[in-house]
LOTI-299654 format. One record per residue: residue number from 0; chain; x, y, z of N, C-alpha, C in turn. Coordinates in nm, 4 decimals. Atoms other than C-alpha are relative to their C-alpha. Layout:
N
   n chain     n_xx     n_yy     n_zz    ca_xx    ca_yy    ca_zz     c_xx     c_yy     c_zz
 NUM     A        X        Y        Z        X        Y        Z        X        Y        Z
...
//
This chain:
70
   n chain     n_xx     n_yy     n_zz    ca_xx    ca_yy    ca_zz     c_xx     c_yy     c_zz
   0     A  -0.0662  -0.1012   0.0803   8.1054  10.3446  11.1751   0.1303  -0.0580  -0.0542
   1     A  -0.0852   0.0261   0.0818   8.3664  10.2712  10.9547   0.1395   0.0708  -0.0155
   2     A  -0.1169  -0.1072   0.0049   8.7136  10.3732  10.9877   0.0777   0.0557  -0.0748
   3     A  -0.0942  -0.0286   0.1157   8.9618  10.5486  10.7124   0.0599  -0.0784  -0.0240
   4     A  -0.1008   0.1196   0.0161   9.2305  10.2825  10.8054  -0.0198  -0.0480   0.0668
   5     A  -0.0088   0.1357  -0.0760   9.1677   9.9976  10.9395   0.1156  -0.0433   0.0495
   6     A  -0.1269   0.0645  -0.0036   9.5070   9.8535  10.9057   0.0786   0.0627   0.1145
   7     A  -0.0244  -0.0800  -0.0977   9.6342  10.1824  11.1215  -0.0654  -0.0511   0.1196
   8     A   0.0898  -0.0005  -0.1025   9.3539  10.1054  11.3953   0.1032  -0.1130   0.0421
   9     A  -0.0589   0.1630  -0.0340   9.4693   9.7029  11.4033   0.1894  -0.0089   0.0622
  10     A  -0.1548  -0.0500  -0.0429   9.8542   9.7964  11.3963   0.0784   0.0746   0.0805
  11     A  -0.1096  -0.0775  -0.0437   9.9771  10.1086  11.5113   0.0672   0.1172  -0.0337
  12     A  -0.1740  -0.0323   0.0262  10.2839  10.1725  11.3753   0.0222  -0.1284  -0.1757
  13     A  -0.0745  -0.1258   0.0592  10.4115  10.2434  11.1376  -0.0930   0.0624  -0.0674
  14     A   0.1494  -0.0396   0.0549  10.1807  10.4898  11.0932   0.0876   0.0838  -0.1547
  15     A  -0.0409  -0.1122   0.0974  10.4091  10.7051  10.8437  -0.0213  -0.0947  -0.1259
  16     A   0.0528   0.1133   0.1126  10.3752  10.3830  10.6275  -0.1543  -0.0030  -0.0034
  17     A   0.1083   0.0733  -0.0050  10.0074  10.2882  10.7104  -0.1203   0.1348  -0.0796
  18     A   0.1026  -0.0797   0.0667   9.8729  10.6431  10.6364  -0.0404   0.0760  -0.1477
  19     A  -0.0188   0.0428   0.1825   9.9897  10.5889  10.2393  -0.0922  -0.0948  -0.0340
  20     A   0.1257   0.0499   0.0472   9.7352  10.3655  10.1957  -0.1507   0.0541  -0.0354
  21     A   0.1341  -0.0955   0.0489   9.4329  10.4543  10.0140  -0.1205  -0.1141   0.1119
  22     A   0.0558   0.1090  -0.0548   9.1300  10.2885  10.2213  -0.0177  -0.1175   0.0029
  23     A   0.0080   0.1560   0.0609   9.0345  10.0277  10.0193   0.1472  -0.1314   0.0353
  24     A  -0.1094   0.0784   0.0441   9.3841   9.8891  10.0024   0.0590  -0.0342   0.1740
  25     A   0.0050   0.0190  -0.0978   9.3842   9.9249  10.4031  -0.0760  -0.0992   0.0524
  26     A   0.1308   0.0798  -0.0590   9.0786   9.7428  10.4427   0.0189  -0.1720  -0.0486
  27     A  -0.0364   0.1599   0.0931   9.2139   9.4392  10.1964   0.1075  -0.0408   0.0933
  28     A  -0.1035   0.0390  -0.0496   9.5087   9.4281  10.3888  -0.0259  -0.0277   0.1692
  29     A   0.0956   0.0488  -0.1506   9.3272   9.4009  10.7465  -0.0614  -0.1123  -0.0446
  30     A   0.0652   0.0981   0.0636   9.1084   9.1667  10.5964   0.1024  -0.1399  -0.0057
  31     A  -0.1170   0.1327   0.0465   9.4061   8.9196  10.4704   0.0839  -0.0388   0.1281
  32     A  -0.0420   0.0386  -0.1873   9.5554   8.9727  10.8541  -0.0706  -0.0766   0.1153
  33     A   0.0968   0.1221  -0.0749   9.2903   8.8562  10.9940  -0.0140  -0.1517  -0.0389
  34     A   0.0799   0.1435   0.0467   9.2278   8.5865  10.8126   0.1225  -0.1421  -0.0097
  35     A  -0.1398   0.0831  -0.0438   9.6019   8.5040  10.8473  -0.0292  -0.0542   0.1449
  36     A   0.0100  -0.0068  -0.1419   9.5614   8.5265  11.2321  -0.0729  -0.1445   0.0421
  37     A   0.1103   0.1205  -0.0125   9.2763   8.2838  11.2344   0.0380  -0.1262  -0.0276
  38     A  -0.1175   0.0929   0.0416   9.4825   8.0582  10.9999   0.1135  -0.0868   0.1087
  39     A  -0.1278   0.0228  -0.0904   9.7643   8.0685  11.2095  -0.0314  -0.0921   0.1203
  40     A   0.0968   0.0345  -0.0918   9.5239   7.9926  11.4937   0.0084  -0.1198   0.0231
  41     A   0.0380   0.1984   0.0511   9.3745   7.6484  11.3690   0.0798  -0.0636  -0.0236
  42     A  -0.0743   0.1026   0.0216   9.6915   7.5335  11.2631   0.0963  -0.0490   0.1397
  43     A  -0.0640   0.0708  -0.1412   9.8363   7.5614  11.6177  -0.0734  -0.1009   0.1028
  44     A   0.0602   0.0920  -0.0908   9.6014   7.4112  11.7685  -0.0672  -0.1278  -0.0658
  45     A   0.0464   0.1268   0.0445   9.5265   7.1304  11.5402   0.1709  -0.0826   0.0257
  46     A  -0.1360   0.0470  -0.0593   9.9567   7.0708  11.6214  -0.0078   0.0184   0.1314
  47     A  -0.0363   0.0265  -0.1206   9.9247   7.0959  11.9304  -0.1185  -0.1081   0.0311
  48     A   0.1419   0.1184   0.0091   9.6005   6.8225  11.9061   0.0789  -0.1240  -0.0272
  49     A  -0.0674   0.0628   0.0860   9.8409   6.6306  11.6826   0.1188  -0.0507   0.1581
  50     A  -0.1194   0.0489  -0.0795  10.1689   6.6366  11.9600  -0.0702  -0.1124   0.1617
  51     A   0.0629   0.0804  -0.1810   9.9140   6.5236  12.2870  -0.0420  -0.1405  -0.0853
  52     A   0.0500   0.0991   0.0381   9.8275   6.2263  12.0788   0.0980  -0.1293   0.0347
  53     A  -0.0532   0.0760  -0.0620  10.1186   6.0646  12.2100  -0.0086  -0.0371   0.1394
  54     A   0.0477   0.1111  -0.1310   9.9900   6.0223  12.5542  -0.0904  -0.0496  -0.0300
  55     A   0.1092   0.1103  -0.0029   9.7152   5.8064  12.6589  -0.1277   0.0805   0.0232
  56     A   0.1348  -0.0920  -0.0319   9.3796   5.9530  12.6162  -0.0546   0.0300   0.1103
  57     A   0.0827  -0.0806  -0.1309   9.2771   5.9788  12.9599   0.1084   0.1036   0.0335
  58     A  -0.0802  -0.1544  -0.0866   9.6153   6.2233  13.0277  -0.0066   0.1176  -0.0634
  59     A  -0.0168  -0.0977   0.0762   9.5457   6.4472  12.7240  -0.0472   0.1394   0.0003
  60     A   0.0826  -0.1044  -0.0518   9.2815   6.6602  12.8485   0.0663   0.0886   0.1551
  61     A  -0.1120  -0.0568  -0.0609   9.5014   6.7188  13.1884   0.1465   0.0768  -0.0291
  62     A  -0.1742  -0.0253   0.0004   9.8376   6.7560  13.0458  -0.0405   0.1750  -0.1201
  63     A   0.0296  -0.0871   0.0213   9.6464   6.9987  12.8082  -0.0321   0.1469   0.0194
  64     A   0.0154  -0.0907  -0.1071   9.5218   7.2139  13.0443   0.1232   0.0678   0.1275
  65     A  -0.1334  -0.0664  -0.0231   9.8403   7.1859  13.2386   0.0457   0.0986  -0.0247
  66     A  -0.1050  -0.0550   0.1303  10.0381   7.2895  12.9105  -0.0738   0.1968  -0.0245
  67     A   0.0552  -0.1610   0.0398   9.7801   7.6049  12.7854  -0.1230   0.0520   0.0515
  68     A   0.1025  -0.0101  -0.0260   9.5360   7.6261  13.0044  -0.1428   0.0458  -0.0144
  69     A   0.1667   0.0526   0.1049   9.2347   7.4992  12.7701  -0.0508  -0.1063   0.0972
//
């Protein structure tokens, strides 16, 4: 089922803002959050791929796990 606002559901707050949105324009804007999120995601963890490259490959997978436990 499909909700009125998405954006409301995902957020929250501010709902006095969120419930000015017409659906559509809720659903674009969830949409573009997510897809930020995901974004955001891959780029931390391709920098944090990037910073362990200064140890020695056998400590990277430890110090990894250490660090964020992946």
């Amino acid at each position: 089922m499909t909700t009125p606002n998405p954006l409301l559901d995902q957020l929250g707050e501010p709902a006095e803002v969120l419930t000015l949105l017409t659906p559509s324009e809720s659903q674009r804007l969830s949409d573009l959050l997510r897809q930020a999120k995901r974004s955001e995601q891959r780029s931390l963890d391709e920098t944090i791929d990037r910073a362990l490259t200064v140890l020695p490959r056998l400590m990277r997978m430890p110090a990894r796990k250490i660090l964020f436990g992946k």
